[in-house]
N, C-alpha and C positions, 0 to 999 in steps of 0.2 A: 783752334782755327786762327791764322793769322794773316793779316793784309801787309802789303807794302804801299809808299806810299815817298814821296822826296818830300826833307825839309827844305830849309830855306841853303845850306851847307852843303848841299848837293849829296849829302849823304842818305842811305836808306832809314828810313823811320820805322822802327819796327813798332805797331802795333794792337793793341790785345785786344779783343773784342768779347767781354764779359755777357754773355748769353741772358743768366740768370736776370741782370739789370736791365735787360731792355725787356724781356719777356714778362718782365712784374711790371710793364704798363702795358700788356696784351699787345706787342709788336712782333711784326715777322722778319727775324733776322735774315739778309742774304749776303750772299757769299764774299763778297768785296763791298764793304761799304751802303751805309742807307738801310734806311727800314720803314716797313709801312705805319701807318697811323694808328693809333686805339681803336678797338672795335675789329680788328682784323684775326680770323680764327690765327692759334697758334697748335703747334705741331710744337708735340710733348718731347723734352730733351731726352727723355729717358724711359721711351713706349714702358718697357720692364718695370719700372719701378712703379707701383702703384699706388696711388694719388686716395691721402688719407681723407677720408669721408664719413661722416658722421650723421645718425636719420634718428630720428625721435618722431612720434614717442614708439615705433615698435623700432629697435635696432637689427641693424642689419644681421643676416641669420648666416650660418655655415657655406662656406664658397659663394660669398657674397651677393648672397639671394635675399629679393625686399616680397613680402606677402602682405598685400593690401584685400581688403574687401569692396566691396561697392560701395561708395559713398565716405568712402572713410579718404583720409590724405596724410601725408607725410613729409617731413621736411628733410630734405638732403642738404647738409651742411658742408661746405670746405672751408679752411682755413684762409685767414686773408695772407699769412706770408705765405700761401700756396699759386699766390698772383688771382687776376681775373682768372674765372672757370664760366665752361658753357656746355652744356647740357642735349646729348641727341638723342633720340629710340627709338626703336623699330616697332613702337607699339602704334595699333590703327588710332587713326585720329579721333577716334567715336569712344575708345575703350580711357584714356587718360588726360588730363587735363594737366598745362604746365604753368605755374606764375611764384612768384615770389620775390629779391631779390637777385638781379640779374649778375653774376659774377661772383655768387658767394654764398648764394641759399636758394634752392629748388623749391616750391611748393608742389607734389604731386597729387592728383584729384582724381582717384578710380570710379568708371564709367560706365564700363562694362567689363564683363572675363573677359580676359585674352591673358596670350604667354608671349613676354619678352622681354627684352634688354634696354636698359639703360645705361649711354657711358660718361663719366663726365671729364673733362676734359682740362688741363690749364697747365703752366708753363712748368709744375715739377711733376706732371706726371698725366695716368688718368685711369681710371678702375671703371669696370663693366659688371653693370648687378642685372643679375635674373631676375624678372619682375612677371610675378602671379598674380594676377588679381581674378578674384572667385565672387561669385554670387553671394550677396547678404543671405546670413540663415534666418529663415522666416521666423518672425516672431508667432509661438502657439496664442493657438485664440484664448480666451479664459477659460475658465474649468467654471461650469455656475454651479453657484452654492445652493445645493438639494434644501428644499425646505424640511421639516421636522414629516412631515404629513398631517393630514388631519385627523382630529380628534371630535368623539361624537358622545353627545351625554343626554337623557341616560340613554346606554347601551339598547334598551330594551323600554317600550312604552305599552302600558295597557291601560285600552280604555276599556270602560264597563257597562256601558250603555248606548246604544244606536244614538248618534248628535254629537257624544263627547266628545272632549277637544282633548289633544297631549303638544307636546314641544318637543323637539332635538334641536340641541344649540352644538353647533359644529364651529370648532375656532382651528387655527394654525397660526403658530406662532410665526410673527413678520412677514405672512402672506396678504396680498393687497388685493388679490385675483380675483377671479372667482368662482363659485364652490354649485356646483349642479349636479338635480338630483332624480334619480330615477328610480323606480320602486315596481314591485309585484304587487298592489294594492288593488287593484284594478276587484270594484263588488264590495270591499272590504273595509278601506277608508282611501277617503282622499289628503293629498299631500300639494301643498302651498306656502313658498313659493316654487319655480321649478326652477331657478337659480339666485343665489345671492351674492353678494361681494365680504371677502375675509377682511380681517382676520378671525372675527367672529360674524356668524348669519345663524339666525332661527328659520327652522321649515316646522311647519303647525301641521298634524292630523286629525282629520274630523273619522269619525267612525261611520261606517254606513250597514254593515252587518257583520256576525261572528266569526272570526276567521282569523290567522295572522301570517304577514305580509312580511317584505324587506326592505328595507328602502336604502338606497347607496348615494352616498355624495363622493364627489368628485374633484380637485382641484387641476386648476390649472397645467398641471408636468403632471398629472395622469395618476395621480398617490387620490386613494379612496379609503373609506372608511365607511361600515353598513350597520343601521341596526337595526331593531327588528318590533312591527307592530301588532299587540292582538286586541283583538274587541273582543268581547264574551257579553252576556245579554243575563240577567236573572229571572229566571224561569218561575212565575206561581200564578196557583191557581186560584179564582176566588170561587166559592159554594155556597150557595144560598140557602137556608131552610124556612120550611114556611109549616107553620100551627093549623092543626085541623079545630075547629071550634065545634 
């Protein structure tokens, strides 16, 4: 592109008007002479050519598509000999958020899903990226860590006499909870306490007649363990004799 222009020689002045040098201070060249001020959009010399850009930390993917998630951001880079650059999209203003350095580095800040474009723009050129942004994958809740179950000693209690007393000591390893218990004693013996707190508790049986019974303890997440009580009683007889004189 060239202007005319008279020296002082009356002659015509031919001169060049170097595009790239004014457009590297973000100015709008026109047609004969004069240009507007910094801060003014510029219109890319060369639409085709597209305008090297650089994103970290996920880089740009295949036909120039950016995949964010919600919450995550992304830095769009151009080069400084690539002049001031400035940044438009068609994405809704609820889904992305824009900040960074103005003329050299994008911050992008995903919001919400949506699908759209971002182009950026500056005086050697300007590239348009397909922008995804998808829902965070929900983080799984934890998995809890099963206790061992409970364990019951001894297995099996006999008392031998209507009064006697026995013990089951019920522990679980690293259980804090607490351990409840329920039983078929009912005439047979009785059982105290009706709950206690782990990782070890004693329940006491008193005898009350011959029979035998179950008794189940219970933890916390539902893990049981049962053992079992009999009474028995000793049977005899006393007989008296008596002397005739």
């Amino acid at each position: 592109m060239q202007c005319h222009s008279r020296g002082w020689s009356g002659r015509p002045l031919r001169v060049s008007v170097l595009f790239g040098a004014l457009v590297a201070f973000g100015a709008t060249v026109s047609a004969c002479g004069g240009s507007s001020g910094p801060g003014t959009p510029v219109a890319p010399l060369n639409p085709a050519l597209p305008l090297a850009v650089s994103a970290a930390p996920v880089p740009i993917g295949p036909s120039n598509t950016l995949a964010l998630a919600v919450g995550s951001s992304e830095t769009l880079s151009v080069a400084a000999s690539a002049g001031p650059a400035a940044i438009t999209t068609t994405c809704p203003a609820n889904s992305l958020t824009i900040s960074g350095s103005p003329g050299s580095a994008f911050v992008l800040t995903a919001v919400a899903p949506a699908s759209c474009a971002a182009t950026i723009t500056s005086g050697a050129g300007q590239s348009t990226l397909a922008v995804t942004i998808s829902a965070p994958t929900p983080t799984p809740a934890p998995t809890a860590t099963p206790y061992p179950g409970p364990v019951i000693v001894p297995a099996a209690l006999s008392l031998t006499s209507v009064g006697a007393t026995g013990q089951f000591t019920v522990t679980e390893s690293a259980y804090a909870g607490a351990f409840t218990q329920t039983n078929t004693c009912t005439g047979i013996a009785t059982l105290a306490p009706a709950s206690a707190n782990g990782p070890s508790a004693a329940f006491t049986a008193t005898a009350v007649a011959p029979g035998t019974c179950t008794v189940t303890v219970t933890d916390s997440t539902g893990q049981s363990v049962a053992g079992s009580v009999t009474v028995t009683t000793l049977g005899f007889t006393v007989q008296s004799t008596s002397r005739q004189r």
